[in-house]
C-alpha positions in Angstrom: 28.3 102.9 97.4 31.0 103.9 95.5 33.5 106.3 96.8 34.5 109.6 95.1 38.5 110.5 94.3 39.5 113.8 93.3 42.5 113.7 91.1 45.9 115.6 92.3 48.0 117.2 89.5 51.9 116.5 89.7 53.2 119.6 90.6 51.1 119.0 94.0 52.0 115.8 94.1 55.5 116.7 93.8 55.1 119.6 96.4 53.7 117.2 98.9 56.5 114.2 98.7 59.1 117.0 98.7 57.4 118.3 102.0 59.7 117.4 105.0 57.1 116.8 107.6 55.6 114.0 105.5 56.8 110.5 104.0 55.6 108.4 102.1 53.7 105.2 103.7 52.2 103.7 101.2 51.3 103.2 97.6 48.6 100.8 96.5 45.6 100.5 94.2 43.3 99.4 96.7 42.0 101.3 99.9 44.5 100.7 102.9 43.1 99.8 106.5 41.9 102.1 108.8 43.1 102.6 112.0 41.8 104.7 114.8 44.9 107.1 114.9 44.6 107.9 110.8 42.2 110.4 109.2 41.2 109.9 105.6 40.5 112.9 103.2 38.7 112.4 100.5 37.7 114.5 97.6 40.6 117.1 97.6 40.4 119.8 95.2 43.3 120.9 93.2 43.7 123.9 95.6 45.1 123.7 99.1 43.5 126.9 100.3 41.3 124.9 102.6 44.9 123.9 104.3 43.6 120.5 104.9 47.5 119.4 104.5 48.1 121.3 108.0 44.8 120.3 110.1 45.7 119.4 113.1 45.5 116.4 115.3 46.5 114.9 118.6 47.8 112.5 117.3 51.5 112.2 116.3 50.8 110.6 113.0 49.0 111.8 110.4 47.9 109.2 107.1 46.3 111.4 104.3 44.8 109.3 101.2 45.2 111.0 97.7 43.4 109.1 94.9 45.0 109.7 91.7 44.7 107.9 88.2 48.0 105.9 89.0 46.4 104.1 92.7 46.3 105.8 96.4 49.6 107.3 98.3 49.5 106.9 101.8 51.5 109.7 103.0 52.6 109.7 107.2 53.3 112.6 108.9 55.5 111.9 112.3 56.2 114.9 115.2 60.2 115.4 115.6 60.0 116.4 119.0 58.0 113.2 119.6 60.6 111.0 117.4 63.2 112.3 119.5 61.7 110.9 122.5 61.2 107.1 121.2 64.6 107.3 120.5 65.2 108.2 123.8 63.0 105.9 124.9 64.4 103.0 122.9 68.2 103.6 124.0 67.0 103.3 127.9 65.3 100.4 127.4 67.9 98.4 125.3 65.9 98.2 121.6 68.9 99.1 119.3 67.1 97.6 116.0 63.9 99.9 117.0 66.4 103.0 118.1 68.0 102.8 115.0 64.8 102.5 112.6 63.5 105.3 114.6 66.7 107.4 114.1 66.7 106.5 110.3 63.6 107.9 109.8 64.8 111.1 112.0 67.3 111.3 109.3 64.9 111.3 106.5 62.4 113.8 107.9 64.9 116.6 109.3 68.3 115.0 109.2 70.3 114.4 112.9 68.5 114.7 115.9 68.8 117.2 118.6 72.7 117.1 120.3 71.4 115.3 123.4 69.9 112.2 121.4 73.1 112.0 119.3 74.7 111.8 122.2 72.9 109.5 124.3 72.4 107.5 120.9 76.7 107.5 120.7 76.9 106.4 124.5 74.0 103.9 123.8 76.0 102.0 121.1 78.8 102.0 122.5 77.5 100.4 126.0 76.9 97.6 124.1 80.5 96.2 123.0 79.0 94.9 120.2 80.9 95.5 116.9 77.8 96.1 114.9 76.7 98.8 117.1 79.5 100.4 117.5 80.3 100.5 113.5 77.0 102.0 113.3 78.0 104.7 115.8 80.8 105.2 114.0 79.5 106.1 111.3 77.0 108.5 112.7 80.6 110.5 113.8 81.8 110.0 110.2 78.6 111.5 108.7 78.0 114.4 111.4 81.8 115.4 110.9 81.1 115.3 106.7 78.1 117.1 107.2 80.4 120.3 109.1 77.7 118.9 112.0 80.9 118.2 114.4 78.8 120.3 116.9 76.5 118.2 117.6 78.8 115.9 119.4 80.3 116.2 123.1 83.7 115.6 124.1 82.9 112.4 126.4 80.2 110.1 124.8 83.4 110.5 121.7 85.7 109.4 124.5 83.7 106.7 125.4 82.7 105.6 121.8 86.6 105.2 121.5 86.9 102.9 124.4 84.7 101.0 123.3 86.0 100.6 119.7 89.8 100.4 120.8 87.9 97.0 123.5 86.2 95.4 120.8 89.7 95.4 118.6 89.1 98.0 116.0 91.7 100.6 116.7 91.1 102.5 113.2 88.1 104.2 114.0 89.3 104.3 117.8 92.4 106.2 116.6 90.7 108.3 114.2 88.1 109.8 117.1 90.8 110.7 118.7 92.3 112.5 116.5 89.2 114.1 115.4 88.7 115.4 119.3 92.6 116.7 119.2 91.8 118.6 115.5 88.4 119.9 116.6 90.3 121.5 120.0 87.9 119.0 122.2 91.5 118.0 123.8 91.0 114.7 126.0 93.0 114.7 129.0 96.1 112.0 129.1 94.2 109.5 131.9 91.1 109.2 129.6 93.0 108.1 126.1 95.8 106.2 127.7 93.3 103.4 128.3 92.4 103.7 124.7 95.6 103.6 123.8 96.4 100.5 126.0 93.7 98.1 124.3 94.6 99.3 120.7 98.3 98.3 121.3 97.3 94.7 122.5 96.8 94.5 118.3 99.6 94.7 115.8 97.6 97.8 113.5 96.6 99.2 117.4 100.0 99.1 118.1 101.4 101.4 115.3 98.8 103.7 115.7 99.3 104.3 118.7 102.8 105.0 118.5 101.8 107.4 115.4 99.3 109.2 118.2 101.8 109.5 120.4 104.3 111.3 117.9 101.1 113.8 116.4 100.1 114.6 120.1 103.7 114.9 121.3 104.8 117.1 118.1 102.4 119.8 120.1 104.1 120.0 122.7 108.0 119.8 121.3 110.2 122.1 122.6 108.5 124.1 124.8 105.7 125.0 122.2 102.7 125.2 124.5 102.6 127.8 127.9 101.7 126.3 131.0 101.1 129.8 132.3 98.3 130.5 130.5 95.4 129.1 131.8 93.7 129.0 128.1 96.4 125.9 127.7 94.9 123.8 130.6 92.9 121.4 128.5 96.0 120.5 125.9 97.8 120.5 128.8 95.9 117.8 129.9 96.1 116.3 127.2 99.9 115.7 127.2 101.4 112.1 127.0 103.1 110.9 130.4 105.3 107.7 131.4 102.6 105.8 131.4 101.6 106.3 127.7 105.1 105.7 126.6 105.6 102.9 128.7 102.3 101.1 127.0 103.2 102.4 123.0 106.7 101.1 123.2 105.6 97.9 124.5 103.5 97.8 122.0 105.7 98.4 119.5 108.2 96.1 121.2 105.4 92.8 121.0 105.1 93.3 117.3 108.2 93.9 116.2 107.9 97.9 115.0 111.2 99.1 116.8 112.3 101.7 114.8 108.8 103.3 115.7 109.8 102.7 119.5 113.1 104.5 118.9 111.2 107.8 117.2 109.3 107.6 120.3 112.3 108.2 122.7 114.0 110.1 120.6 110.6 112.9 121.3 110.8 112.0 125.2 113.4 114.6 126.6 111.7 116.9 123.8 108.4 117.3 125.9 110.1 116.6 129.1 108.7 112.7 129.7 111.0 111.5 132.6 111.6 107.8 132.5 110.3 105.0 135.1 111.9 101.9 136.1 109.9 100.3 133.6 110.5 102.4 131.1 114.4 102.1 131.7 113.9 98.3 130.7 111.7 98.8 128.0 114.1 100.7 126.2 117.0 98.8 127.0 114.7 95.8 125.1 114.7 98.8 121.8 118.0 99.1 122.2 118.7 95.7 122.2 116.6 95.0 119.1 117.9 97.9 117.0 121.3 96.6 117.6 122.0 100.1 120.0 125.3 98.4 122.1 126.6 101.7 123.0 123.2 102.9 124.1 122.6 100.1 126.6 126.1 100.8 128.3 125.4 104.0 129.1 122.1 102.5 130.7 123.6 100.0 132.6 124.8 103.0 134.8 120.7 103.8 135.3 120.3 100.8 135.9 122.7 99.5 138.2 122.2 102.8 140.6 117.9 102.6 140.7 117.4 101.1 143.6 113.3 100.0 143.1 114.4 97.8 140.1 112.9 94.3 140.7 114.3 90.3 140.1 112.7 90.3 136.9 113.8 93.9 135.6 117.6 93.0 136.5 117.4 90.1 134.4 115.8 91.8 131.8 118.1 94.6 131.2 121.1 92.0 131.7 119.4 89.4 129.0 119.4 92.4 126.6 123.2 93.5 126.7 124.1 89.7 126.7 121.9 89.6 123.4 123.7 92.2 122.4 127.1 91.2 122.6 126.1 87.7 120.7 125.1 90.1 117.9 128.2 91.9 117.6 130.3 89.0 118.0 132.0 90.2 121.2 132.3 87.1 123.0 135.1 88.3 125.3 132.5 90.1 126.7 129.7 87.7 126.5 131.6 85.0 128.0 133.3 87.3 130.8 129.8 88.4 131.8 128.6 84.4 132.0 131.6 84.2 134.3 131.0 87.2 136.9 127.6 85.8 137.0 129.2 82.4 138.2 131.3 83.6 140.7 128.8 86.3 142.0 126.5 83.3 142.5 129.0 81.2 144.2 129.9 84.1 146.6 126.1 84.1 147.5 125.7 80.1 148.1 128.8 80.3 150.0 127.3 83.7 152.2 124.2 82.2 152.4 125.4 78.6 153.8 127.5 79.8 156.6 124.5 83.1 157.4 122.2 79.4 158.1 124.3 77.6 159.4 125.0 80.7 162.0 121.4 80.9 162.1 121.2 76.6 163.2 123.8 77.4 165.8 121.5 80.4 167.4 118.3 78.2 167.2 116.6 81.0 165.6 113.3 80.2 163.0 114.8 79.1 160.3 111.6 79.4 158.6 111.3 83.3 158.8 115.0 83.3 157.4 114.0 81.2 154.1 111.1 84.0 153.7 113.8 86.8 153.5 116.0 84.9 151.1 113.5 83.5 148.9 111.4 86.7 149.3 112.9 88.8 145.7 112.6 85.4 144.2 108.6 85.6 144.0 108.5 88.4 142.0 109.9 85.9 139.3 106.3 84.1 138.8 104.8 85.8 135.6 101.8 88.6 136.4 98.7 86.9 136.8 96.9 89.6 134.5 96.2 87.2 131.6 92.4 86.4 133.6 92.3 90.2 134.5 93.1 91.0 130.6 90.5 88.9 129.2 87.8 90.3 131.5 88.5 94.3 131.0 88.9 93.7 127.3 84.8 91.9 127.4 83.6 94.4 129.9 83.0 98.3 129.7 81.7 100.9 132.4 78.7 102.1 132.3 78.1 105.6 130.5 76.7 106.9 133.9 79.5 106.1 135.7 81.9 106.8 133.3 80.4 109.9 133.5 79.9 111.0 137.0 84.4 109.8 137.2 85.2 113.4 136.1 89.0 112.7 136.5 88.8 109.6 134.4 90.3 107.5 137.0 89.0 104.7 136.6 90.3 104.4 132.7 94.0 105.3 133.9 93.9 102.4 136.2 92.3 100.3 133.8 95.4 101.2 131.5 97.7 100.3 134.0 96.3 97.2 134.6 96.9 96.6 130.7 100.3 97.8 130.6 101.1 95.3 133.3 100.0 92.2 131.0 102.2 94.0 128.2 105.3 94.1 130.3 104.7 90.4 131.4 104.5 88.9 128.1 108.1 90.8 127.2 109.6 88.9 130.3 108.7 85.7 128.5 111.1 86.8 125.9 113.7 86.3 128.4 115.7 83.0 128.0 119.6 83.5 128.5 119.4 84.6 132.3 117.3 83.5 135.0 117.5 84.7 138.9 118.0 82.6 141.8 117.6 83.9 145.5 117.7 87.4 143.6 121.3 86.8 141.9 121.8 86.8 138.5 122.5 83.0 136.6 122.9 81.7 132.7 120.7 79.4 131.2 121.7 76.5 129.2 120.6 78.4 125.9 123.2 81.0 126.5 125.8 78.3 126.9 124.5 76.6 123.6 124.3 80.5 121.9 128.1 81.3 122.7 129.2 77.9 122.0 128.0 78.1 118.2 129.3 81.6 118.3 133.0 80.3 119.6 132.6 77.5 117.3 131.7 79.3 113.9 134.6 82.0 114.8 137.3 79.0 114.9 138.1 80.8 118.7 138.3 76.7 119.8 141.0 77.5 122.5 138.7 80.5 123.4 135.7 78.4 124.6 137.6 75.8 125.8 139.3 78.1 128.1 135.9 79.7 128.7 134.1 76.5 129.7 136.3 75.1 132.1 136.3 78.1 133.7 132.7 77.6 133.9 133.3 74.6 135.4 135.2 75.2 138.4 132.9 78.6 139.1 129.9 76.5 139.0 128.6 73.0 140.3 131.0 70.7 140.1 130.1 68.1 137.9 131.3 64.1 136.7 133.9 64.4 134.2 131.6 63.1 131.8 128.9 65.5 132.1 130.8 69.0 132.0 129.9 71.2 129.5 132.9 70.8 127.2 132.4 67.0 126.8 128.4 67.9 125.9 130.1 70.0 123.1 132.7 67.8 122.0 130.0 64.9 121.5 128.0 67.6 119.7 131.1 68.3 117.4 131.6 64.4 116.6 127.4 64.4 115.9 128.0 67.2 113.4 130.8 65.8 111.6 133.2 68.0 113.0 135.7 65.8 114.4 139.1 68.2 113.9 137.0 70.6 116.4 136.0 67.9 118.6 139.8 66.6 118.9 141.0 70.0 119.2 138.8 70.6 122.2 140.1 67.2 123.4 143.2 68.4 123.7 142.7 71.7 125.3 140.7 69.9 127.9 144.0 67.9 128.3 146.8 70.7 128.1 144.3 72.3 131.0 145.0 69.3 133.0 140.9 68.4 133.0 140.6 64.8 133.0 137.3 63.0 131.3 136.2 59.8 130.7 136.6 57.4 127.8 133.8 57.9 126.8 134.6 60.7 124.8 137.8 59.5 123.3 135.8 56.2 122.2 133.3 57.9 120.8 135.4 60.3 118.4 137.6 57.1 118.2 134.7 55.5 116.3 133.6 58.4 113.9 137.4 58.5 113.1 136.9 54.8 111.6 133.5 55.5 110.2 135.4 58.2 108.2 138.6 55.8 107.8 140.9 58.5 108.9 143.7 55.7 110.5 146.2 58.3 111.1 144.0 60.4 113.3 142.9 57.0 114.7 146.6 56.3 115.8 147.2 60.0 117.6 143.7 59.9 119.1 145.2 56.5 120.3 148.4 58.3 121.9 146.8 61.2 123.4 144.5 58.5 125.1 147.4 56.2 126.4 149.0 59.7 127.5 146.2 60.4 129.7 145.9 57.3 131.0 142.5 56.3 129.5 141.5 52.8 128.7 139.0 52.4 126.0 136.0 49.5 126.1 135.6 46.7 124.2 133.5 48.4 121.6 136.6 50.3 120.6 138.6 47.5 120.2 136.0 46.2 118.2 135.7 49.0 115.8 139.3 49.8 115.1 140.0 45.7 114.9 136.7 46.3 112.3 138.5 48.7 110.8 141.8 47.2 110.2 140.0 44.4 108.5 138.5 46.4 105.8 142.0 48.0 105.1 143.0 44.0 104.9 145.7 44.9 107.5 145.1 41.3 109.2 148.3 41.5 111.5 147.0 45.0 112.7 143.3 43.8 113.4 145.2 40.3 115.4 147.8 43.0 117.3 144.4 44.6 118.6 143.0 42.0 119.7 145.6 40.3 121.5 146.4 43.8 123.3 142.7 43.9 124.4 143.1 40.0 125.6 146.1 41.5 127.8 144.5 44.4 128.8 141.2 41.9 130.3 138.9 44.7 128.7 135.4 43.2 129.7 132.6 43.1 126.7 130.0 44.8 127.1 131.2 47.8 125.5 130.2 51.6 126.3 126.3 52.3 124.8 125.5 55.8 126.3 126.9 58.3 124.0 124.8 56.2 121.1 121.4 56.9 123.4 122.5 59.8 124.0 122.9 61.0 120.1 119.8 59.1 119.6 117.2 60.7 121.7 118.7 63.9 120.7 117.9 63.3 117.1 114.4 62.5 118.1 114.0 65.6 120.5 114.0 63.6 123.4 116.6 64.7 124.8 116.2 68.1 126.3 119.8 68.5 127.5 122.4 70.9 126.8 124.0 68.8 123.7 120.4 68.2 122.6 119.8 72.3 122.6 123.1 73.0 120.8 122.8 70.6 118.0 119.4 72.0 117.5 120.7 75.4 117.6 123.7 74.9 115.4 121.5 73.3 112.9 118.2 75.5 113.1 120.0 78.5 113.9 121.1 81.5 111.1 124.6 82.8 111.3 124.6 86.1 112.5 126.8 88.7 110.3 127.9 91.0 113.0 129.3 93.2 110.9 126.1 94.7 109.9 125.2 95.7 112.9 128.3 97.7 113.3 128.1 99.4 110.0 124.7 100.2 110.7 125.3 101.8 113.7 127.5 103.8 112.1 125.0 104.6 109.4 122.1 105.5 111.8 125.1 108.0 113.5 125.4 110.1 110.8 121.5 110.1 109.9 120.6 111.5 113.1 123.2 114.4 112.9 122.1 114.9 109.0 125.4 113.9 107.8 123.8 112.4 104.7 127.0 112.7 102.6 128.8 110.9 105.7 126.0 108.3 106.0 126.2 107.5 102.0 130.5 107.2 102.6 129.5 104.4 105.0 126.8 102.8 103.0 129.3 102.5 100.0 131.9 101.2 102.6 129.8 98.8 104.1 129.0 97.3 100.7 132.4 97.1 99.2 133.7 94.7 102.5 131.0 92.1 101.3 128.1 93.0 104.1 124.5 93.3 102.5 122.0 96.3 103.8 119.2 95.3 105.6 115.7 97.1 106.2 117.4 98.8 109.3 120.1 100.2 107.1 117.9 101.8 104.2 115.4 103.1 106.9 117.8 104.8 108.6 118.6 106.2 105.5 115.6 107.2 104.5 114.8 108.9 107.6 118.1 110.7 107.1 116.6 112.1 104.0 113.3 113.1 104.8 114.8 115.0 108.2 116.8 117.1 106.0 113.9 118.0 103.8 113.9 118.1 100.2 116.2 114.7 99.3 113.2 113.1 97.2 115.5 112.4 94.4 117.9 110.4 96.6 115.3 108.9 98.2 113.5 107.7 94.9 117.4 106.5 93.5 117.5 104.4 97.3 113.9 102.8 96.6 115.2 101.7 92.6 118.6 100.3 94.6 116.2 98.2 97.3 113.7 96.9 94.6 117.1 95.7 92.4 118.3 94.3 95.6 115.3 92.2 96.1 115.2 90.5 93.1 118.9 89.3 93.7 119.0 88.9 97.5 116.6 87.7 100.1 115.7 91.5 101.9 112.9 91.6 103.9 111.1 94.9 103.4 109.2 95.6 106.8 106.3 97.7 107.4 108.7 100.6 109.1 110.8 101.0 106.0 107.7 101.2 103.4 106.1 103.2 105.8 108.6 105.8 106.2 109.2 105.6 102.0 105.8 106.5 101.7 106.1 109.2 103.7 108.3 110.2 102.0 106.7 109.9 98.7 103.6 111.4 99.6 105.2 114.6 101.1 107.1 115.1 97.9 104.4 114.7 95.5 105.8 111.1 94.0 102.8 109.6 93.5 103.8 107.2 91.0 106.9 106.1 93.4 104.1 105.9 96.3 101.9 103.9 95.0 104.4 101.3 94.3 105.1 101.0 97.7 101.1 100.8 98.5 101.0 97.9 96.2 104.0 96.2 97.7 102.5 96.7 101.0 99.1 95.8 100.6 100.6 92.2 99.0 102.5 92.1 102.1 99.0 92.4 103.8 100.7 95.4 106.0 99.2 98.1 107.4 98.4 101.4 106.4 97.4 104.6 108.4 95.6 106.2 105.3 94.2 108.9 108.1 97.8 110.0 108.4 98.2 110.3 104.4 94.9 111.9 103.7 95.8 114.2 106.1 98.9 114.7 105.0 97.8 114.9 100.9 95.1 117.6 102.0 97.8 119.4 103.9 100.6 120.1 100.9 98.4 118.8 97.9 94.8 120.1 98.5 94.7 121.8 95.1 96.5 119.2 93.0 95.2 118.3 89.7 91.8 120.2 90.7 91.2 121.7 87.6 90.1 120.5 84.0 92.7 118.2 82.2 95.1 119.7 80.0 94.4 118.6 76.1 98.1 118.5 75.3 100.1 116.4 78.1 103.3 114.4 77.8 103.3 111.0 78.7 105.0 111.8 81.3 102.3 114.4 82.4 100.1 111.9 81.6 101.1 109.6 84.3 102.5 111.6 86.4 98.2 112.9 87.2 96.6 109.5 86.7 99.1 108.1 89.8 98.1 111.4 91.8 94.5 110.6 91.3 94.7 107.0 91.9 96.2 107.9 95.1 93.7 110.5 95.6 91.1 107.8 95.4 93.0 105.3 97.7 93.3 107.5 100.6 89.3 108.2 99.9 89.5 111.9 98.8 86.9 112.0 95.6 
């Protein structure tokens, strides 16, 4: 039998895809199947007065058949309240791909769900750790907050959905929740965003975006901006960065290199009343160390020295940072004077400590008990064990239920601590000119090598000879071929540099320090190599004088040497004077393995370390660290006209700018307000520079230009320094600019364009919409 259609006109047709409560299922030419929870309806007229669209039926879905000229639509129609429970249904019981093809649908037939299935939905997601899931969560916030549906979500599956962004290393979208809670008032309290905070800084963007949080939350509570009186405040109270978040944005900053963020950081601490820590005091001594701040690390050296819960590890720290310092300013009086307190301060202690056991012998107490004391500070030297610890909270997330029921978030501030402890322990890594011994203070070998290349590329020879035999008699005594100076001497002849090496020599002998001859023969052979006789014949004198008697190998080289200068009589006046002498053969190898193993690194050794050094190593040019202190002076205390005196100073005695020096600048400018013109004739200076020398333009000085540029409407100037840092593959917060265009730019170029422009007009609006575009504003 065939069956009957009824033909539907397009306006009803139209009306009924239109209609929210149905979608479309299917469209085919033949019949579909039948199922036992579908009801077909045939032969509907062109009227719907017999409201055979709204019959009702237990069933949640409802299939309806129109047969038209064109085929069959199947059209479904699916109860919300219903939906809203598989969704539910599918989030307990783990089927993301079916949750989400359920909430897709949701979206297609009345748009979000009800708030507590977005929420749970949110929560869900992020349970899972996985970075598909949580993008996809993500951009459920994105569209409610487009949408003005921000109400829909709650304060803590946000918090969480954050967490679990800033674990899986995606501290964009973790940042930009946060901020999202802090501009929709939803204010998160300081113990559930420092743990957000900690993971994102364990990445370089993380890092600077949380130092950038820090700054926008801090800015609220500058200067005494916020009552604590008022009860009304109590949530951004909350909210209100402690010790704790400092300590774990400046490490942060600290472990990838974005110090002159960590220094706008402190600068805002006595602003909002953040009182430092003991690790906090070391933190920023390693800022000030890196910014080149010597004046600022004395006056912490009096914090320092009178905390009295300061550990091993922190002393060394701190002390490691001013002895970096002084390297860079080229104060080795101060260096080297420091090296020697150590020295004697740890002699005083070996020399307390043998007669306290020896006391201890004579009393037959447990000597064992006594060794526990001593070596007790020392164990606080072994690096954190937190790497494990690390690894396992960054794979691992709380459940939503229990993150949940923890009203006080306390779980999430330990977990942060936890994390800021595996920051600090990869800082004391960084730590290589001091070490600690029984809890006193002692140099390493590479501070030795570092302020002999300093003493040696500052001509100061009678300086570090002085310096090292003073070393000598504080320290170990050692054979007088295997002191310090006779390492550097034999690293001096290695290098070529013999008029150093015999210099050295002969401080060594003015001092009354006797060495072996093995020194002497050795630059006694590099001075034939380089056929300098007359410096042969006073190295010769100085040697009789001290009563040193050179090996056969000598004799062989300078009789060698005689004969290529065809002084026959010499060369037979040698060798009869070794025949008298009964030199034995045999001759003196050691400083040839020695030189030898060093040039194939297998030598780890002091002289090994300081030819590496000498050769690797970059001279430093201290004198741009002074000027730029000086420059970052007046730039704090907006004495721009000062701070441009100095810049024009520091150039005319011969010392280039670096990034450190044009960002101080620039933030000079930009704190004063309204300098854009100075600021754009500084970025044309630093491009021609450049080309011409080999300036390293970091992310903190095209950051802070950008800044710049974007507050004063230079779009053309800004995106220049986009393109520069996007080759430079450095990141951007483009949350910070958007926010910032919207804020002094929201109506910019809004309107038709003009039909008469300059050129200059011209570009002037394409750069401002091209900008527009990059920071995603359409």
């Amino acid at each position: 039998m065939r069956r009957s259609t009824a033909s539907v006109s397009p306006s009803f047709l139209s009306a009924l895809l239109s209609c929210k409560h149905f979608s479309v299922a299917r469209i085919c030419r033949c019949p579909p199947p039948v199922y036992g929870t579908h009801r077909w309806v045939c032969g509907i007229s062109d009227s719907l007065s017999n409201n055979t669209l709204n019959a009702s039926s237990s069933s949640p879905y409802r299939l309806m058949l129109f047969s038209t000229m064109a085929g069959t639509i199947l059209v479904q129609a699916r109860d919300p309240a219903k939906l809203n429970m598989e969704i539910l249904n599918a989030i307990d019981e783990r089927r993301y791909i079916d949750t989400w093809k359920l909430y897709e649908q949701h979206m297609q037939m009345e748009g979000f769900p009800r708030k507590s299935v977005v929420n749970r939905l949110l929560a869900g997601f992020a349970e899972t750790l996985d970075v598909k899931w949580l993008e996809k969560a993500y951009a459920m916030v994105e569209q409610a907050f487009e949408e003005s549906k921000q109400n829909l979500l709650e304060k803590e599956p946000l918090i969480y959905l954050s967490l679990g962004l800033a674990k899986c290393g995606l501290p964009v979208p973790a940042s930009t929740i946060l901020r999202k809670l802090v501009e929709t008032e939803k204010f998160p309290p300081v113990t559930a965003w420092l743990a957000i905070l900690a993971h994102m800084s364990q990445t370089a963007p993380g890092a600077y975006l949380a130092a950038e949080l820090i700054l926008e939350i801090g800015y609220l509570f500058q200067d005494g901006r916020v009552d604590p009186r008022k009860k009304s405040n109590a949530p951004l109270i909350a909210m209100k960065p402690n010790t704790t978040a400092f300590n774990i944005a400046l490490a942060g900053c600290l472990l990838f290199c974005t110090t002159r963020k960590a220094e706008q950081l402190l600068h805002i601490m006595p602003r909002i009343c953040v009182k430092a820590d003991a690790n906090l005091l070391i933190v920023m001594a390693h800022i000030y160390e890196r910014n080149g701040r010597r004046e600022e690390l004395k006056k912490l050296q009096r914090h320092i020295d009178e905390a009295c819960n300061l550990t091993d590890i922190q002393f060394r720290q701190f002390y490691n940072c001013l002895l970096t310092c002084h390297l860079k300013f080229g104060d080795l009086d101060s260096a080297s004077n420091m090296v020697l307190e150590m020295l004697r301060k740890a002699k005083d202690a070996r020399n307390s400590l043998a007669v306290a056991t020896r006391v201890l012998e004579a009393a037959r107490n447990d000597n064992r008990a006594f060794t526990a004391r001593i070596s007790g500070p020392n164990l606080s030297q072994n690096e954190p064990e937190g790497s494990h610890k690390d690894r396992l909270i960054e794979h691992q997330i709380i459940s939503y239920e229990e993150f949940s029921r923890d009203r006080n978030f306390v779980k999430l501030g330990n977990e942060a601590k936890e994390v800021l402890l595996s920051l600090l322990a990869k800082l004391q890594t960084q730590v290589e000119l001091i070490t600690t011994e029984h809890g006193i203070l002692q140099p390493t070998e590479k501070i030795y090598v570092k302020l002999v290349k300093a003493f040696l590329e500052a001509g100061k020879l009678k300086d570090l000879a002085r310096f090292l035999i003073k070393a000598e008699k504080e320290d170990s005594p050692v054979s007088n071929d295997d002191s310090a100076l006779v390492h550097v001497i034999k690293s001096c002849i290695s290098l070529g540099w013999l008029d150093q090496a015999h210099d050295l020599l002969d401080e060594m002998r003015f001092a009354g320090v006797r060495t072996g001859s093995s020194v002497y023969a050795s630059l006694l052979k590099a001075y034939c190599k380089a056929n300098r006789l007359r410096e042969v014949t006073s190295l010769l004198r100085d040697a009789q004088k001290a009563g040193i008697q050179l090996d056969s190998s000598c004799y062989d080289t300078l009789i060698q040497s005689r004969v290529l200068q065809q002084d026959t009589q010499g060369a037979l006046d040698l060798f009869k004077e070794m025949k008298e002498a009964k030199i034995p053969g045999g001759g003196n190898p050691e400083f040839e393995q020695l030189v030898e193993g060093c040039a194939g690194n297998a030598e780890a050794g002091l002289m090994a370390k300081l030819l590496r050094e000498i050769r690797e190593g970059q001279k430093l040019d201290s004198g741009v660290h002074d000027w730029n202190n000086v420059i970052h002076f007046f730039c704090k205390k907006r004495l721009m006209a000062d701070a441009e005196k100095a810049l024009a100073k520091m150039r005319s005695l011969g010392h280039t700018p670096n990034a450190q020096t044009f960002h101080s600048m620039v933030t000079g400018y930009a704190a004063i307000g309204g300098k854009y013109i100075e600021v754009t004739e500084l970025w044309g200076e630093m491009k021609s520079l450049a080309s011409s020398a080999p300036i390293k333009f970091d992310q903190e000085l095209l950051d802070s230009l950008l800044y710049t540029f974007v507050r004063g409407g230079f779009f053309v100037r800004a995106n220049e320094v986009v393109n520069m840092m996007e080759k430079g593959n450095m990141f951007i917060d483009k949350y910070k600019y958007r926010t910032l265009y919207l804020k002094y730019h929201k109506t910019l170029y809004k309107g038709k364009t003009p039909k008469f422009q300059t050129e200059s007009q011209l570009k002037k609006r394409e750069a401002a919409l091209s900008f527009k575009k990059w920071i995603g504003i359409c």
